[in-house]
C-alpha positions in Angstrom: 101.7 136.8 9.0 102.5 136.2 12.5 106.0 134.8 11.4 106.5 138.0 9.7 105.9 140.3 12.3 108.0 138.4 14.9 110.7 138.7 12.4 110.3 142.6 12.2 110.1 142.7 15.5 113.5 140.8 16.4 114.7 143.2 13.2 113.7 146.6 15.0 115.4 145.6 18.5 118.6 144.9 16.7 118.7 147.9 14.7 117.8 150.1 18.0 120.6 148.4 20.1 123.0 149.3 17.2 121.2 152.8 16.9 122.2 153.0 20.7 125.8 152.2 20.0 125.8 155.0 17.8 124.7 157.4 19.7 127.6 156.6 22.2 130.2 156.1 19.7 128.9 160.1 18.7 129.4 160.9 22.0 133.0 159.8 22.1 134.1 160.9 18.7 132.9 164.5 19.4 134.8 164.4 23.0 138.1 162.6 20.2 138.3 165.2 17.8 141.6 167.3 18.1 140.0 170.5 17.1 136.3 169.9 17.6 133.2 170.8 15.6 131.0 173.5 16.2 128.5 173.3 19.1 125.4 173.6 16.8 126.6 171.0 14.3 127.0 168.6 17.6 123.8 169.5 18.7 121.8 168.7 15.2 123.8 165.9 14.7 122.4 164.6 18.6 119.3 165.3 17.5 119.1 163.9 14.2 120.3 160.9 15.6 118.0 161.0 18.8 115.3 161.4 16.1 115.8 158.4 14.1 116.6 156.2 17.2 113.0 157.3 19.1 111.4 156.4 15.5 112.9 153.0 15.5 111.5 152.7 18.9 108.4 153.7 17.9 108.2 151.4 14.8 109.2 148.3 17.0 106.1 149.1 19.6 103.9 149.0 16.7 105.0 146.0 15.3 105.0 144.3 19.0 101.2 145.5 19.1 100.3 144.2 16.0 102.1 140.7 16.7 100.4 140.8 20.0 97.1 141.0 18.0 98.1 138.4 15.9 98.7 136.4 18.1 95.1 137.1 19.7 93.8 136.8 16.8 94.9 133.1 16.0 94.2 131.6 19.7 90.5 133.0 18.8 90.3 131.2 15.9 91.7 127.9 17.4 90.5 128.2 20.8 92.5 126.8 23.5 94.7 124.5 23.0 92.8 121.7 25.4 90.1 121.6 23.1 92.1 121.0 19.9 91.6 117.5 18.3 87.7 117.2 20.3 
């Protein structure tokens, strides 16, 4: 399980760096386009996008937590490492 949420983890930071690129690529297309869009479709399509990048965010906290209890959870079962093997 650990394994698992690691891997959603590393998942969730790459989709929220692209996310990020996104948002800054919007930022330059709307600033590109030779006659512009309308100020409240840029400003629901920000948000929208805002949105979904805060909720990636928030997924990836929540799967760091729960890795983080993993984790905790496994090194109470084992005990330290020194003792392993006695």
């Amino acid at each position: 399980m650990l394994r698992h949420a690691c891997h959603v983890v590393e998942v969730e930071k790459v989709t929220i760096e692209t996310m990020e690129q996104l948002v800054s690529q919007q930022e330059r297309n709307f600033r590109l386009l030779p006659h512009g869009l309308t100020k409240t479709y840029q400003i629901q399509a920000k948000e929208y996008l805002a949105f979904q990048l805060q909720m990636m965010k928030s997924l990836k906290w929540r799967a760091q937590a729960t890795q983080e209890r993993l984790q905790g959870e496994i090194t109470l079962v084992n005990g330290p490492i020194s003792n392993w093997g006695h």
